[in-house]
C-alpha positions in Angstrom: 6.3 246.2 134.6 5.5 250.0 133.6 2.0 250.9 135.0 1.9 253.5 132.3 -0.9 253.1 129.6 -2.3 249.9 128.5 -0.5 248.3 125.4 0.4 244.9 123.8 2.8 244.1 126.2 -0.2 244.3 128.7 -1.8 241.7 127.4 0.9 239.4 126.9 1.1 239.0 130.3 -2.2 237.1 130.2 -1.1 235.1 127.4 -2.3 231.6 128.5 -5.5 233.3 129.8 -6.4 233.9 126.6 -5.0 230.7 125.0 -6.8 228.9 127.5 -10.1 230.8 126.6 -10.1 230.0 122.9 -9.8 226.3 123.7 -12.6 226.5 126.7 -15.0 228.0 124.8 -15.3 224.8 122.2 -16.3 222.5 125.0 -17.9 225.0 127.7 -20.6 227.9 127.4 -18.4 230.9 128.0 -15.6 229.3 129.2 -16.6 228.6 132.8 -19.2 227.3 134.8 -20.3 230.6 136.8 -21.4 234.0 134.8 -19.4 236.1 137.8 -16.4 234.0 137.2 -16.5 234.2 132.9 -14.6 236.4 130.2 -17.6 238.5 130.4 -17.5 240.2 133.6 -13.5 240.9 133.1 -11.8 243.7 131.2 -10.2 240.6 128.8 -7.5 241.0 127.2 -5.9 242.5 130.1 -7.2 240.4 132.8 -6.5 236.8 133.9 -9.5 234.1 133.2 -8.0 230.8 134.6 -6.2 230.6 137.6 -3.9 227.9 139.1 -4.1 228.0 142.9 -4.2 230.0 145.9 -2.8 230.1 149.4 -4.1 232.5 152.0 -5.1 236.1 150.2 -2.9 235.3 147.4 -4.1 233.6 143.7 -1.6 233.1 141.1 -3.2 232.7 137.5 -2.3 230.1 134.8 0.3 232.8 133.6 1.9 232.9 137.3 1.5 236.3 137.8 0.4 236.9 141.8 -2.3 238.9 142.9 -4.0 239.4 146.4 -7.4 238.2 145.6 -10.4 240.2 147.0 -12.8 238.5 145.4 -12.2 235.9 147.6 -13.8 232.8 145.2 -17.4 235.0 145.4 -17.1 235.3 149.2 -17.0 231.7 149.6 -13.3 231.7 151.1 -13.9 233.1 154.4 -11.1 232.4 156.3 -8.2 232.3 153.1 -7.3 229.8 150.3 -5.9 226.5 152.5 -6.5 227.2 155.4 -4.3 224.7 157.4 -7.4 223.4 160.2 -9.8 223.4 157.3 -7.6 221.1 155.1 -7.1 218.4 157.6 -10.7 218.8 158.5 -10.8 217.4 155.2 -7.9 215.0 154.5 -8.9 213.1 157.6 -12.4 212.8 156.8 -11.2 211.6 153.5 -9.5 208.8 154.7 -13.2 208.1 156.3 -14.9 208.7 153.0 -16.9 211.2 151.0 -20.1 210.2 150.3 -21.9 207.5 152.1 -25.1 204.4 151.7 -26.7 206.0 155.1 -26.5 209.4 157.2 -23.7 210.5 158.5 -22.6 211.8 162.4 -21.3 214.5 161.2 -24.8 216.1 159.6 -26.2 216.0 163.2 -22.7 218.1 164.6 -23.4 220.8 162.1 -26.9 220.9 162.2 -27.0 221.3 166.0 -23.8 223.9 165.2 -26.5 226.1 163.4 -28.9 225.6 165.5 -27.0 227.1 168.9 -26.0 229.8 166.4 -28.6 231.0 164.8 -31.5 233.0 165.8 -34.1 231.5 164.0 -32.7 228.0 163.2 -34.6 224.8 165.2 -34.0 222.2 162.3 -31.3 222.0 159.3 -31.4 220.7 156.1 -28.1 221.0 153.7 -27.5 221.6 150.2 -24.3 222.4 147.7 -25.1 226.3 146.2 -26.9 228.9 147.7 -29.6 228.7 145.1 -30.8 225.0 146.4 -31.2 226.9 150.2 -33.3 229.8 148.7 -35.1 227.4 146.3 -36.0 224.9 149.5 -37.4 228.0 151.5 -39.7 228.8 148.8 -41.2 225.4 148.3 -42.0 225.2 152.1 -43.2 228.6 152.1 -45.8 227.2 149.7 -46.6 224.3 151.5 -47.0 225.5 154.9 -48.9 228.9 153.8 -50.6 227.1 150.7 -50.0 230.2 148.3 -48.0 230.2 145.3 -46.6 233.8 144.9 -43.5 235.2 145.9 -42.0 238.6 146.8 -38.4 239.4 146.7 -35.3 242.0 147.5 -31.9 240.8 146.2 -30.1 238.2 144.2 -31.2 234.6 145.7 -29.8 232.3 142.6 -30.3 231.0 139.6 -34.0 228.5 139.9 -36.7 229.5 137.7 -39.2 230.8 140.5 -36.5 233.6 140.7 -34.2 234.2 137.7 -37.9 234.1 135.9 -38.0 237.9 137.4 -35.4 239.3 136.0 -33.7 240.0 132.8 -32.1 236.6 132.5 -35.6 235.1 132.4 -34.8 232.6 128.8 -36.3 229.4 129.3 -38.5 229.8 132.2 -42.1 229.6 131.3 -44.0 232.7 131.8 -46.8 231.8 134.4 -43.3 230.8 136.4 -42.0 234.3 136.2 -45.9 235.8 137.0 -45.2 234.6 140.7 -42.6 236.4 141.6 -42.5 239.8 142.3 -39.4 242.5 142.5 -39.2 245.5 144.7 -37.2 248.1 145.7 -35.4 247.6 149.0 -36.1 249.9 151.7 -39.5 250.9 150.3 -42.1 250.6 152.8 -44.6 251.7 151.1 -44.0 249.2 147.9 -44.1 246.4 150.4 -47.4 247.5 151.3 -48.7 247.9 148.0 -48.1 244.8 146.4 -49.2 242.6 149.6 -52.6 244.3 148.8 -52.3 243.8 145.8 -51.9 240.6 146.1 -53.5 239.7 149.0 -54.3 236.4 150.2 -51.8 234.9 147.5 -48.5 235.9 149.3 -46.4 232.5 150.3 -43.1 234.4 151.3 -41.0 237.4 151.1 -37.1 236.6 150.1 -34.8 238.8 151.2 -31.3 239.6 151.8 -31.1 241.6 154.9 -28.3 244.0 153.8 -25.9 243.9 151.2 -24.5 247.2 149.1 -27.7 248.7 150.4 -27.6 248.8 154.2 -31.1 248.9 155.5 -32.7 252.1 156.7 -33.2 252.5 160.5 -36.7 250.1 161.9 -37.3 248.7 157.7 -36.5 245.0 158.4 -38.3 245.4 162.1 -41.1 247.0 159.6 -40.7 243.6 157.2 -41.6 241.3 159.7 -44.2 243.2 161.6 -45.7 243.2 157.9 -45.1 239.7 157.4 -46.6 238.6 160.5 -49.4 239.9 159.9 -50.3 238.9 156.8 -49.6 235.4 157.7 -46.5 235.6 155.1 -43.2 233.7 156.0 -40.2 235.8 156.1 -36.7 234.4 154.5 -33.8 235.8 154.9 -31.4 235.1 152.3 -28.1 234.8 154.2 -25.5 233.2 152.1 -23.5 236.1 151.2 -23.8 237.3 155.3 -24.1 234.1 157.5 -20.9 234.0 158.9 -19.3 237.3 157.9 -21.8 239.9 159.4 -22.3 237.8 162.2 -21.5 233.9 163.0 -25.1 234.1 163.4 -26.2 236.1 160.6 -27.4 239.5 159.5 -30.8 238.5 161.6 -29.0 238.0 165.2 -26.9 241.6 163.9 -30.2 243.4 163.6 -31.6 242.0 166.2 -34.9 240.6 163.5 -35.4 237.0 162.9 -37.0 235.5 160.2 -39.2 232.0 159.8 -36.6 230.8 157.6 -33.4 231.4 156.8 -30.6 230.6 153.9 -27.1 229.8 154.3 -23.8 229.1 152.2 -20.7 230.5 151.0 -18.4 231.4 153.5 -19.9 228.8 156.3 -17.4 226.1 154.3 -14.4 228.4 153.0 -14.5 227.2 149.7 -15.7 224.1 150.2 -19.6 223.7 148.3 -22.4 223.5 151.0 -25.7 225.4 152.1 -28.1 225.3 154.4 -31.9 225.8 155.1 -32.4 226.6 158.6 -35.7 227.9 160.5 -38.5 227.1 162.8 -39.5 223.3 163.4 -43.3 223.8 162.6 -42.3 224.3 159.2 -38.5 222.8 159.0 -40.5 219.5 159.5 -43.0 220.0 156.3 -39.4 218.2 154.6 -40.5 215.0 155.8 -42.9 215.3 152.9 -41.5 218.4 150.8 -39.7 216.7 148.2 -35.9 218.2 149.1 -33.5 215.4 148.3 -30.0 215.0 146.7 -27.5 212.6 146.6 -24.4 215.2 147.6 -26.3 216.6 150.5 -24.8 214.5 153.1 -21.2 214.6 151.3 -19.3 214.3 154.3 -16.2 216.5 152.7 -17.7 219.8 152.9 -19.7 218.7 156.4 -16.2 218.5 158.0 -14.8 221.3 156.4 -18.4 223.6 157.5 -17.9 222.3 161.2 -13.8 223.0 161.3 -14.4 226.3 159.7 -17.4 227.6 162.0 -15.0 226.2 164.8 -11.9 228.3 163.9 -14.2 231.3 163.6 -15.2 230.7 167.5 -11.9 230.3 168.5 -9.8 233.1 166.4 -12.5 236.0 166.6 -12.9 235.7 162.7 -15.5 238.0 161.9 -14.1 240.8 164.1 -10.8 240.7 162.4 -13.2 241.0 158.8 -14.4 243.5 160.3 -11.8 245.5 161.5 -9.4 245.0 158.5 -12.4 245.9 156.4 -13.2 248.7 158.2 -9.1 249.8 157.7 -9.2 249.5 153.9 -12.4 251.3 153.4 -11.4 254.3 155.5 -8.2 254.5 154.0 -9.6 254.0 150.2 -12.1 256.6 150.6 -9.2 259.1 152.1 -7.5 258.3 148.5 -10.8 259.0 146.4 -11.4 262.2 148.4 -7.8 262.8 147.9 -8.1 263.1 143.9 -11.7 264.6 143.7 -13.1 261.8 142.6 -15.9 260.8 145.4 -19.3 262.2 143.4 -18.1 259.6 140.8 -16.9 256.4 142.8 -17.8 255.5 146.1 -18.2 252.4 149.0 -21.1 251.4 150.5 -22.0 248.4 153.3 -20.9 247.0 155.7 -16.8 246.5 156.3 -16.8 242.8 155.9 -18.6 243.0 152.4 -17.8 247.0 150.8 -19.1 247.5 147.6 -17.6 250.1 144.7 -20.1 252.4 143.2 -19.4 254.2 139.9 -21.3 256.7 138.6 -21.2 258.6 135.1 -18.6 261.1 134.1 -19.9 263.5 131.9 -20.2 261.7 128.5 -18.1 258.7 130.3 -20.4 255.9 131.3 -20.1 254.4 134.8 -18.9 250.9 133.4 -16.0 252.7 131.4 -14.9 254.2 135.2 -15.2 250.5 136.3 -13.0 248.8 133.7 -10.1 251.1 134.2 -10.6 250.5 137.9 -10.1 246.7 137.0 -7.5 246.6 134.5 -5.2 249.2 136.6 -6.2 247.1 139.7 -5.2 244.0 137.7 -1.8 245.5 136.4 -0.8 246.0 139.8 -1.3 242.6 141.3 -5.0 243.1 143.0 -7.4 241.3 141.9 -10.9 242.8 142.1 -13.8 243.1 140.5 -16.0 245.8 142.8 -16.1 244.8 146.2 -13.8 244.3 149.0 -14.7 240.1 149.9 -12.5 240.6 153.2 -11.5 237.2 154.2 -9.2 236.1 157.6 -6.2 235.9 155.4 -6.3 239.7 154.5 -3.9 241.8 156.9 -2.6 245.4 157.7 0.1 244.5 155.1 -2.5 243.7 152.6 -3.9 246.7 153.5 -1.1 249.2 153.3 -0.3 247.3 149.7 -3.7 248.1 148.3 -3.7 251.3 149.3 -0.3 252.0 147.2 -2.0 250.3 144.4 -5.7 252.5 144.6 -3.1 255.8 144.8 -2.1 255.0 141.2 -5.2 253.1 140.0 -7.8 256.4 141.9 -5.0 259.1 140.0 -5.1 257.7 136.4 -8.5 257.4 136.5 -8.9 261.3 137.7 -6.5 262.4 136.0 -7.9 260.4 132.3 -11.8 261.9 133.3 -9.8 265.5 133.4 -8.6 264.7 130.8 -11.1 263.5 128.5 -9.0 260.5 127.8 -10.3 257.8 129.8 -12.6 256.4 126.9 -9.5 256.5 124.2 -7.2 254.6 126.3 -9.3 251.9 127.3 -8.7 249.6 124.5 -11.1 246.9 125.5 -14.9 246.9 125.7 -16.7 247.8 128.7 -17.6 245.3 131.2 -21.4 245.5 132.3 -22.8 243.5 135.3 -24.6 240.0 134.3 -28.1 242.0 134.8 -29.1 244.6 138.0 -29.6 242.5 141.1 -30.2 245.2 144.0 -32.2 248.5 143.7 
C-alpha cells in the first residue's frame, strides 16, 4: 500500500472496523468496554477498532491487517500475547477449575510470591482491575487512620473517591469529590501546603511513583518523610510499574517503600488480576474492612499471575524490557533530532514505559501532531497510541522495523508542519486524551 497521503482507499482497509463500530454502538456505550480502548481515542476512519487475536508482539485486526502492537493490551501483556508457559499455566488449571465453593492453594503461592518480592508487602489481598487495588487502599487508609480525605498524584481508576476529582466527575456526588485532592507531582511545597491545610483530616496520599514524569532526585524520599510524620499512610499505586520497573516495584527501584501498595496489569500478562499488598498492622484491618468479591479467588488468572512472575525470574524479563526499551528510544530520538522536530515531540520515562510528548506547532495544536503520528504509525503496521508498552515479545527486529516506520512517519510529519499542510491533510478529527491524568 502507498504510504503517500491519506485517502479513501485508506480507510477501506479498516472496513470491518468501522462496520463493526456501527453495529457495537446499538448495544454498547461507545463501542467497547474501556475509554483507552474506544473509537474515541483513535484517529477512526483510518485506524482499526476490533481486533481478532494476537501472538507474541503481533495483533492482527478484524480486517487482517498485522501490526506490532505497542500498546501491549494497556500494559497488561507483559511478557507477549500467548505466551506458551502462561497458557498451560492456564489450560491445566482449567481442567482443575475456575472458580471455586472454598479458598484455593494457589492464593497462598501468590500471596507469599508478593510477599518475598516486594518491599513493603507482609499480607495480600487480590482483586480483577487496578481500580479495586487502589480503591481497597483507600478504605483501609480510612479505617486504620480514622480520616476521610485523600491526596493524590496520577491516574488510580475509575471509583468515585477518585474519578470524583477530575473532569470525568458525572454521577459522583459532590461531598464524594470534596475528599480528594489533586496535586502536582514533584511539588514539594504543594504537598506541604495542602497537609496543612488540611491537617488532621489526611487518611492517605495515592501515588504513582513514576510514570511520564520521572521523579526529581530525594521527592518520593521527601513523600514519605512527610507522610510519616503526619501520621498519613503512603500508597503507591503500582499497577502500571509492579513488574516492569522492577519485579518488585517502582518502591524496591527507588529504594522508598510505602505502607501500602497496589498491583495489576502486567503481574498476569493479560490475564484480569490485582493485588493489595502492605504492612500486616493494617493488611489485617480486611478481616473487618468489607473487601469481598466472588472472582477474587478465580483460580485462572492466580495460575497465570504465579507462571508469569515465575518466567520473569527465570528469563531476566524486565532487563530485556529494559534494554530493548532503552534501544528504541535512543534510536527514535536519533530520528526526531534527525528531522528537527525534537522542541515539538519528545520521550520521556523510564525505558520499559516511554511516553510521546507533543507540543504545539505554531497555529497547529499538539493533538493534530499526535493524530498524524497515529494514522502514519497505523498505515505502516505499528500500532501505537503514545507510548512505547515494551513487552518480552518485542526484539531487536521489532526494533529495527519501527525505526524504518518512525523515518517515514517523524519526515511527513516535519515535512507537513514546514509545510503548513499538516492540518489540511488530516482528514479526520483530532484525537484528545479521555481528560489530563498526570501534571
Amino acid at each position: 500500500m502507498s504510504l503517500g497521503s491519506l485517502n479513501q482507499g485508506d480507510a477501506d482497509r479498516y472496513g470491518e472496523s468501522n462496520k463493526m463500530l456501527g453495529i457495537a454502538e446499538h448495544v454498547i456505550p461507545l463501542g467497547s468496554q474501556t475509554f483507552s480502548k474506544s473509537h474515541t481515542q483513535f484517529p477512526v476512519p483510518f485506524s482499526p477498532l476490533f481486533l481478532d487475536r494476537g501472538k507474541g508482539n503481533k495483533v492482527w485486526d478484524v480486517d487482517e491487517n498485522e501490526y506490532i502492537d505497542l500498546i501491549s493490551g494497556l500494559l497488561s501483556i507483559s511478557l507477549g500475547y500467548c505466551d506458551e508457559d502462561v497458557d498451560k499455566a492456564i489450560s491445566d488449571q482449567l481442567k482443575k477449575g475456575i472458580s471455586f465453593s472454598l479458598a484455593n492453594s494457589l492464593e497462598i503461592e501468590l500471596a507469599e510470591t508478593l510477599t518475598a518480592l516486594n518491599p513493603c508487602a507482609e499480607m495480600v489481598r487480590f482483586g480483577k482491575n487496578g481500580t479495586d487495588a487502589t480503591s481497597a487502599g483507600v478504605r483501609l487508609a480510612r479505617a486504620f487512620t480514622g480520616r476521610e480525605k485523600i491526596i493524590v498524584l496520577g491516574y488510580h481508576g475509575w471509583q468515585d473517591w477518585y474519578i470524583g476529582a477530575t473532569t470525568r466527575n458525572l454521577g459522583v456526588p459532590d461531598k464524594v469529590c470534596d475528599l480528594t485532592h489533586k496535586i502536582p507531582f514533584n511539588d514539594q511545597q504543594a504537598l506541604v501546603n495542602i497537609i496543612q491545610k488540611l491537617k488532621g483530616e489526611v487518611a492517605a496520599v495515592v501515588m504513582e511513583p513514576v510514570s511520564s514524569i520521572l521523579p526529581d532526585l530525594g521527592y518520593l524520599e521527601f513523600v514519605r518523610e512527610v507522610t510519616r510524620e503526619n501520621n498519613i499512610l503512603l500508597i503507591f499505586d503500582e499497577i502500571v510499574t509492579g513488574f516492569r520497573i522492577d519485579l518488585g516495584g517502582a518502591q524496591k527501584y527507588y529504594n522508598v517503600t510505602p505502607d501500602l501498595a497496589a498491583f495489576g496489569k502486567g503481574m498476569g500478562n493479560g490475564m484480569p488480576i490485582s493485588a493489595i499488598v502492605g504492612r500486616a498492622d493494617i493488611m489485617s484491618l480486611m478481616r473487618d474492612v468489607f473487601y469481598s468479591g466472588t472472582f477474587g479467588g478465580e483460580a485462572l488468572s492466580i495460575a497465570a499471575s504465579i507462571a508469569t512472575i515465575k518466567k520473569m525470574q527465570t528469563c531476566n524479563v524486565i532487563e530485556h524490557m529494559w534494554g530493548i526499551g532503552d534501544k528504541l528510544a535512543s534510536i527514535t530520538n536519533q530520528i526526531i533530532d534527525g528531522f528537527g522536530i525534537q522542541d515539538y515531540i519528545s520521550l520521556t520515562g523510564l525505558p520499559p514505559w516511554k511516553c510521546f510528548v507533543f507540543k504545539d506547532y505554531k497555529n497547529v495544536q499538539k493533538e493534530a501532531i499526535k493524530t498524524r503520528f497515529m494514522i502514519e504509525n497505523l498505515k505502516q503496521g505499528l500500532l501505537i497510541s503514545t507510548s512505547h508498552n515494551i513487552s518480552y515479545s518485542h526484539n531487536e527486529v521489532d526494533v529495527d522495523r519501527i525505526a524504518q516506520v518512525y523515518t517515514h512517519t517523524f519526515e511527513k510529519i516535519s515535512l507537513e508542519l514546514k509545510n503548513g499542510t499538516l492540518l489540511d491533510n488530516l482528514e479526520t478529527s483530532l484525537v484528545f486524551p479521555v481528560f489530563q491524568v498526570r501534571q
